[in-house]
C-alpha positions in Angstrom: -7.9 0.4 6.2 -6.5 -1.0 9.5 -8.7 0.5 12.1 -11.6 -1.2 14.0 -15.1 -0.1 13.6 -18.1 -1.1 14.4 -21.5 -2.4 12.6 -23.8 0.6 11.8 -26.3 3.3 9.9 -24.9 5.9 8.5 -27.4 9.3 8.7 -27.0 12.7 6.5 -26.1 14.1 9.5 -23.5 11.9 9.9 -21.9 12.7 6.3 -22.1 16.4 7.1 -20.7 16.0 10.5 -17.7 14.2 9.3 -17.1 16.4 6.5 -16.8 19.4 9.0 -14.3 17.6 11.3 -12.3 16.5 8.6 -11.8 20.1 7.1 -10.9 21.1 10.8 -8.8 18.1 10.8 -6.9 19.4 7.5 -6.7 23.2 9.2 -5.3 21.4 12.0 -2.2 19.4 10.3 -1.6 22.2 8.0 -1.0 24.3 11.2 0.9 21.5 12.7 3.1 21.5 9.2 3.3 25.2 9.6 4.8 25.0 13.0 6.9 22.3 12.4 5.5 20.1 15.2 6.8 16.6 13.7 9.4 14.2 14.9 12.8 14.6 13.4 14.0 11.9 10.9 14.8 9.0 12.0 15.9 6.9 9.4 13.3 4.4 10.4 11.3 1.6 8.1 8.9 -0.6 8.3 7.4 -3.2 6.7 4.0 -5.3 6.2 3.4 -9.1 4.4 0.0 -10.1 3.6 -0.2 -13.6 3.3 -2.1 -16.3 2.2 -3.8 -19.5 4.0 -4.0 -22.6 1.7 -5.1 -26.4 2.5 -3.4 -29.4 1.8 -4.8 -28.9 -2.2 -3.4 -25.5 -2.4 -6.7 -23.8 -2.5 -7.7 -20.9 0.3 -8.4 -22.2 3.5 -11.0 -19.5 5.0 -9.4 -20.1 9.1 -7.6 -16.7 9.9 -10.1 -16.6 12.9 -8.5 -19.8 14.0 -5.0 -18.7 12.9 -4.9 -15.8 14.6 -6.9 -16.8 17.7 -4.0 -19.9 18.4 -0.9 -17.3 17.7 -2.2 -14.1 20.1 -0.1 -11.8 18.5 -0.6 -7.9 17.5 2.1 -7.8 15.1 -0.6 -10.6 13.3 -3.8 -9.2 11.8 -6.8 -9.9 9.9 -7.2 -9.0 6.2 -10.5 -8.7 4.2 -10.8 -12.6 3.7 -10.7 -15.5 5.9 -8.0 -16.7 4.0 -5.4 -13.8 4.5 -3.6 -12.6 7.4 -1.0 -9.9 7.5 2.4 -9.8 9.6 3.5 -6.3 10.7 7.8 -6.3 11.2 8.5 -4.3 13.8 10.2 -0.9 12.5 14.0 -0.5 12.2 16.8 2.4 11.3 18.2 2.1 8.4 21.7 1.5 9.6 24.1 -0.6 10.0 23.2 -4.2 8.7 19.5 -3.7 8.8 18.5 -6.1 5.9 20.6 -9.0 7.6 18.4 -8.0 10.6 15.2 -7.6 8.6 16.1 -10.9 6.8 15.9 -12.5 10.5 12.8 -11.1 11.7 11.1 -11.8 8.2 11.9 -15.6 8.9 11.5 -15.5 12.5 7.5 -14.4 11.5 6.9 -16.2 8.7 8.0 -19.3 9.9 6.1 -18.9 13.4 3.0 -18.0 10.9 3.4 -21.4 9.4 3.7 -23.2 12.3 0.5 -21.8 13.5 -1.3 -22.5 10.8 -0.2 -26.1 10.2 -2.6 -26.5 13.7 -4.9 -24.9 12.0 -4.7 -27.4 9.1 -3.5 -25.0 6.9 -0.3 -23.4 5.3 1.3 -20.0 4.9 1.8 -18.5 1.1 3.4 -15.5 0.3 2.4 -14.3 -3.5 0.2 -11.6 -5.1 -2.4 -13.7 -6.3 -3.3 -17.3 -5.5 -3.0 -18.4 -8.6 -5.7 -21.1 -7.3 -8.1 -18.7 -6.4 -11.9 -19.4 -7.8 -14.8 -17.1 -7.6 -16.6 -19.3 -4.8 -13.5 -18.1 -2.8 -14.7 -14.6 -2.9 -18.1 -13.7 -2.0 -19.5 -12.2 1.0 -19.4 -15.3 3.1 -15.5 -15.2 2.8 -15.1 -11.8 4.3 -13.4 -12.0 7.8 -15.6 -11.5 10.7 -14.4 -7.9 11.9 -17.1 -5.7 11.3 -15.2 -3.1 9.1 -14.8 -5.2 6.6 -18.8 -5.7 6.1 -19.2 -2.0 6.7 -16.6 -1.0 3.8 -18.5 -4.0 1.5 -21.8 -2.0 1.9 -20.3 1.7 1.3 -18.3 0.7 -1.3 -21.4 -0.8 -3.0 -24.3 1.9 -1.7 -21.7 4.5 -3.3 -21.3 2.3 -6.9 -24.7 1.5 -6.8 -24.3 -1.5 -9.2 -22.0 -4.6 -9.7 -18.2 -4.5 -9.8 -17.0 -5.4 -13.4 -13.8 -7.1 -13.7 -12.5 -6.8 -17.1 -8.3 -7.6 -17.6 -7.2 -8.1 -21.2 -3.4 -9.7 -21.0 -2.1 -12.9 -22.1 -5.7 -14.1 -22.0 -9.0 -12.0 -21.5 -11.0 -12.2 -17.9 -14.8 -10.9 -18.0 -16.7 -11.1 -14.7 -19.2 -9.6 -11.7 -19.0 -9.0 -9.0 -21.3 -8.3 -5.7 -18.7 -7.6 -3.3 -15.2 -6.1 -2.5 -14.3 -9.7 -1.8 -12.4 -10.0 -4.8 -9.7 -7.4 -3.3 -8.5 -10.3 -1.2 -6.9 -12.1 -3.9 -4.5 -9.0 -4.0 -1.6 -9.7 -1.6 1.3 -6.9 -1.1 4.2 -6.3 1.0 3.7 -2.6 1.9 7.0 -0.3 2.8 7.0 2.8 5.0 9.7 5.1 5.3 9.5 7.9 8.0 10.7 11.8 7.0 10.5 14.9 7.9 7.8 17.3 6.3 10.4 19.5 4.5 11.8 16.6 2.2 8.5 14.3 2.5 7.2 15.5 -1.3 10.7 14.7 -2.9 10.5 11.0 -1.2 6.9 10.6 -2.4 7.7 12.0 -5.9 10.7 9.5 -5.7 8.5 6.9 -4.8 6.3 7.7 -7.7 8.7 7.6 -10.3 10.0 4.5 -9.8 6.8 2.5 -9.1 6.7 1.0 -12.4 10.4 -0.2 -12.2 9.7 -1.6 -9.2 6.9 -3.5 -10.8 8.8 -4.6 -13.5 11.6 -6.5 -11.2 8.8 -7.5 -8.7 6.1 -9.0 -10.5 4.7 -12.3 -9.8 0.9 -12.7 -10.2 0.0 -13.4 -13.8 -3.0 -15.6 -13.0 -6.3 -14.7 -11.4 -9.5 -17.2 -12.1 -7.4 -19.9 -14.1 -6.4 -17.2 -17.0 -2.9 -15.6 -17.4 -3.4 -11.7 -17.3 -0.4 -8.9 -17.0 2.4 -10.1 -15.1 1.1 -8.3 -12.0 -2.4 -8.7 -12.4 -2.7 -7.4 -8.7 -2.3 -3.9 -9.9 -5.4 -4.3 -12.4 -7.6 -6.4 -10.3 -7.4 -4.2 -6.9 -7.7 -0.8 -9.5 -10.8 -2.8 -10.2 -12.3 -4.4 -7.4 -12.6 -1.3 -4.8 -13.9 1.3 -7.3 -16.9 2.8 -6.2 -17.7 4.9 -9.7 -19.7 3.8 -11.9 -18.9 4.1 -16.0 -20.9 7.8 -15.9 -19.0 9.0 -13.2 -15.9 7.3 -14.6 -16.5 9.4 -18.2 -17.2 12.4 -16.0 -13.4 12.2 -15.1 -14.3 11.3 -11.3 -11.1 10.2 -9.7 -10.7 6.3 -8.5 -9.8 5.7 -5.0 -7.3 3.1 -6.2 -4.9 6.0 -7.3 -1.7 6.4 -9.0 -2.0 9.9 -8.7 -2.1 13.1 -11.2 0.5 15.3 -10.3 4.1 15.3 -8.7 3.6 17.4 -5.0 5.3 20.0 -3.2 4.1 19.7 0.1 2.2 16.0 2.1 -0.5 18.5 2.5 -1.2 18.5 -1.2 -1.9 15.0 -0.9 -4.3 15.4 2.4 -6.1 18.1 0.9 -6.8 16.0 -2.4 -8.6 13.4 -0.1 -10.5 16.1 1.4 -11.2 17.8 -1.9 -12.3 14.6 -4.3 -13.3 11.6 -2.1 -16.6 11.6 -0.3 -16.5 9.6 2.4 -17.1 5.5 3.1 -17.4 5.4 6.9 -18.4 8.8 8.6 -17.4 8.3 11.6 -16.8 10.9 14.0 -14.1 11.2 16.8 -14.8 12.8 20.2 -11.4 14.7 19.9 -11.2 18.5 19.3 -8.2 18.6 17.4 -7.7 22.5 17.6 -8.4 22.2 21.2 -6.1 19.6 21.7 -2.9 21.3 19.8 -3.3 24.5 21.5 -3.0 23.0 25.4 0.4 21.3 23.7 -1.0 18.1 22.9 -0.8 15.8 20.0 -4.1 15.4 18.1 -4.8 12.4 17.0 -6.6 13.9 13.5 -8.8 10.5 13.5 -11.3 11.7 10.9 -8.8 12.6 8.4 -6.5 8.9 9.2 -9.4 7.4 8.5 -10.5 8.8 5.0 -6.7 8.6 4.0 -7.6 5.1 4.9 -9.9 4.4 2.2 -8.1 5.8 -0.7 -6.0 3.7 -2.0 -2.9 5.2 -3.4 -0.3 3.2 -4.7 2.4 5.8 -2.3 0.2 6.6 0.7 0.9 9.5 2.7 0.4 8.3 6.6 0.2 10.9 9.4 0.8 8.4 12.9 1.2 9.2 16.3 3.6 6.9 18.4 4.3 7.3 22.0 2.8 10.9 21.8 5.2 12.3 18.9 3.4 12.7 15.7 5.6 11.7 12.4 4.7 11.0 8.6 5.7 8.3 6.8 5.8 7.3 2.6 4.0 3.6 2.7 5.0 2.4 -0.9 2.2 -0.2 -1.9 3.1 -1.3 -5.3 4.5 -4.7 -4.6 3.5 -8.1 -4.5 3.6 -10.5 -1.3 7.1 -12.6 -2.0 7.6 -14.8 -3.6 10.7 -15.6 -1.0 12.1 -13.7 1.0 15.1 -12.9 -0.6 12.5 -11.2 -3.3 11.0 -9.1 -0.9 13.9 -7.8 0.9 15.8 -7.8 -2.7 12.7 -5.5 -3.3 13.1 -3.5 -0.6 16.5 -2.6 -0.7 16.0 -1.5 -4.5 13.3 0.9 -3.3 15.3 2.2 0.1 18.1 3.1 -1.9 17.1 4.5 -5.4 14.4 6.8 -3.5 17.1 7.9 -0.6 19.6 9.0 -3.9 16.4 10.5 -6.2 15.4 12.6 -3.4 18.6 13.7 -2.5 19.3 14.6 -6.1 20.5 18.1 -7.4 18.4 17.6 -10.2 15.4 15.7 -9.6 14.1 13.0 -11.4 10.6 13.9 -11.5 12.1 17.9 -12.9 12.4 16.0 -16.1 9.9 13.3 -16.7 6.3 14.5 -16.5 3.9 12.9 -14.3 2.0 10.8 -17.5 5.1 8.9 -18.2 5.4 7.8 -14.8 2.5 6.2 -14.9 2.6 4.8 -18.3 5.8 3.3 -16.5 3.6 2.2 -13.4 1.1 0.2 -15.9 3.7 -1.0 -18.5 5.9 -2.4 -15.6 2.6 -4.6 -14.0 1.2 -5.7 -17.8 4.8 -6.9 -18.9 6.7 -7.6 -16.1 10.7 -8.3 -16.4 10.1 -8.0 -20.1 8.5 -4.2 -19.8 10.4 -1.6 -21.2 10.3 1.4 -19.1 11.0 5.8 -19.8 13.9 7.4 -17.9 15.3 11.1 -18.5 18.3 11.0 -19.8 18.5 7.5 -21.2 14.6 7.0 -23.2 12.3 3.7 -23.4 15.0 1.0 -22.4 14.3 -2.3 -21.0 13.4 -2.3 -17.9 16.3 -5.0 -17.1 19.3 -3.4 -19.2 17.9 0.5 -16.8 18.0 -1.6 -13.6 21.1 -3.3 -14.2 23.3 -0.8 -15.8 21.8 2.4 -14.0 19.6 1.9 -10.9 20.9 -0.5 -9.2 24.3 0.9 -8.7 22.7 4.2 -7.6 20.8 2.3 -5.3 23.6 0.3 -3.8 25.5 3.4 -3.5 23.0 5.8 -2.5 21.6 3.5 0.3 23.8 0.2 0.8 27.0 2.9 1.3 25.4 5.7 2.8 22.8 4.5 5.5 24.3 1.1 5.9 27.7 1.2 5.6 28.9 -1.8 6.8 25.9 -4.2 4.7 26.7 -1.8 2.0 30.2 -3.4 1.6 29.2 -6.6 2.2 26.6 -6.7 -0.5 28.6 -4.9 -2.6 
């Protein structure tokens, strides 16, 4: 959730207010769909790096104030603890050699961070989980200081009503409680957006689905949380964890969590909008000023504030984003399966895997998700973060392979073809 809000009560009133304007909200972009008010495709991506602060022992270092104070920067934000910060890469087309481009900026950023930070008496690490991370670095003390963050700490517990249990079985076994949302912070991810157009957004979120787990499989680096080895991505397991607001009645009643994979493959983004609408009360009722009917029908672009912000606390691991920038309204896939780094080679590696195969799977005659139902695709998502590299992974046509042998004999030539030699012609041939 990356909007500012402030310290406050919230009423009945304010509950039923909100739900109201988010309905009209929904009305509103299903109209907008209808109409086809969006800005054409671009091409365009963009990406996000939460990062770590660490002292000179390695452990967190809780001076993001500091950090961010010394580099006065908006492409540099807070995150839920004082010891993350988050760097947003300004957007680029895909074309041409973007990655040798996005390799540049990545750099550019992260070393700047660093520098920053060494004033600060701290350093910059990019990885999914501290692996040095203790529970006295996560407790309510160690939220940052923008109020959302203590706002969203007390919904998310008024809601649950009791303590969070962690409970990972992997390599070794982690029991624990916990009294905040604090323990989210130890999850670090590099977060991928895509913009398309409303006609061909489903097949690029379905894409985006099916290939979650394989992405987890190649990108998996956090197999430690408190001292104990978990799943190879225990990030996965952890955030599913650490920001549910059921408790084990409502999770037996089949209540959905708001850390999603999902239950369905989509036709439409509004299928995914009206889900939020339909299953998720909301965290922070807080109501715009904005008519949004009244603003689309004297030609303007509505801002739909109500229903950006519940979108914003449900957690999907493929988020459907509705944004307006410079007064054109587009939507974007933000893919949120991946870990922080380790390098940056890994994370543009990463990326270029997941530009590519989801360009070609969309784009497919036969789609992928027309033969694999929904369930395997998630037994896919969880196999790849419990086993990593070694996870072996479903895929029509072929069965349960490992998930190195699909990638290296199948997907990755797709994705080097599909992407590398379609939208970047000229990288294409130079990675090739």
């Amino acid at each position: 959730m990356g909007q500012d809000v402030a310290s406050r009560q919230f009423t009945r009133e304010d509950r039923q207010k909100y739900r109201q304007k988010v309905k009209r909200c929904l009305d509103v972009f299903a109209r907008m769909l209808a109409e086809s008010r969006f800005d054409t495709e671009r091409r365009s991506m963009g990406l996000e790096i939460e990062l770590n602060l660490t002292d000179a022992g390695g452990d967190p270092a809780m001076v993001n104030d500091k950090v961010l104070a010394l580099m006065a920067d908006p492409d540099f934000q807070t995150e839920l603890a004082q010891f993350n910060i988050e760097i947003n890469i300004p957007p680029k087309l895909l074309a041409g050699e973007v990655f040798s481009g996005l390799e540049t900026d990545v750099r550019a950023s992260l070393n700047h961070a660093d520098d920053v930070a060494n004033e600060a008496g701290a350093d910059v690490v990019m990885i999914g989980i501290l692996p040095t991370v203790r529970p006295e670095h996560l407790t309510e003390d160690t939220l940052s200081a923008n109020p959302r963050y203590a706002l969203l700490n007390e919904q998310v517990f008024a809601a649950r009503g009791e303590d969070i249990h962690l409970s990972i079985d992997g390599v070794e076994r982690i029991s624990a409680y916990a009294d905040t949302i604090a323990p989210e912070a130890a999850c670090t991810s590099v977060q991928l957006h895509l913009q398309v157009n409303p006609e061909t957004f489903a097949a690029h979120w379905n894409a985006s689905q099916a290939i979650a787990g394989v992405q987890l499989a190649m990108g998996a680096n956090s197999p430690f949380f408190f001292g104990k080895e978990l799943w190879r991505e225990t990030r996965i397991a952890l955030f599913e964890q650490a920001a549910d607001t059921r408790s084990d009645e409502l999770k037996a009643q089949g209540v959905r969590p708001r850390v999603w994979f999902g239950e369905r493959w989509i036709t439409s983004i509004f299928d995914l909008f009206e889900e939020n609408v339909r299953y998720f009360p909301s965290l922070l009722p807080i109501v715009d000023d904005e008519d949004p009917l009244e603003v689309l029908e004297r030609g303007d672009v509505p801002q739909l504030a109500e229903l950006r912000l519940h979108n914003g606390t449900i957690y999907r691991w493929n988020r459907p984003v509705y944004d307006v920038v410079r007064g054109r309204p587009h939507l974007r896939v933000e893919n949120r399966c991946l870990p922080a780094g380790p390098t940056v080679v890994d994370v543009l590696a990463n990326a270029a895997l997941y530009y590519g195969l989801v360009k070609v799977l969309a784009e497919a005659d036969r789609p992928v998700w027309s033969q694999m139902s929904f369930t395997a695709a998630e037994e896919n998502f969880h196999n790849g973060a419990r086993h990593g590299i070694d996870a072996r992974i479903y895929w029509p046509g072929i069965g349960e392979v490992p998930a190195t042998e699909l990638v290296l004999r199948h997907l990755l030539p797709l994705a080097h073809r599909g992407l590398l030699a379609a939208w970047c012609k000229d990288e294409g041939a130079r990675l090739a």
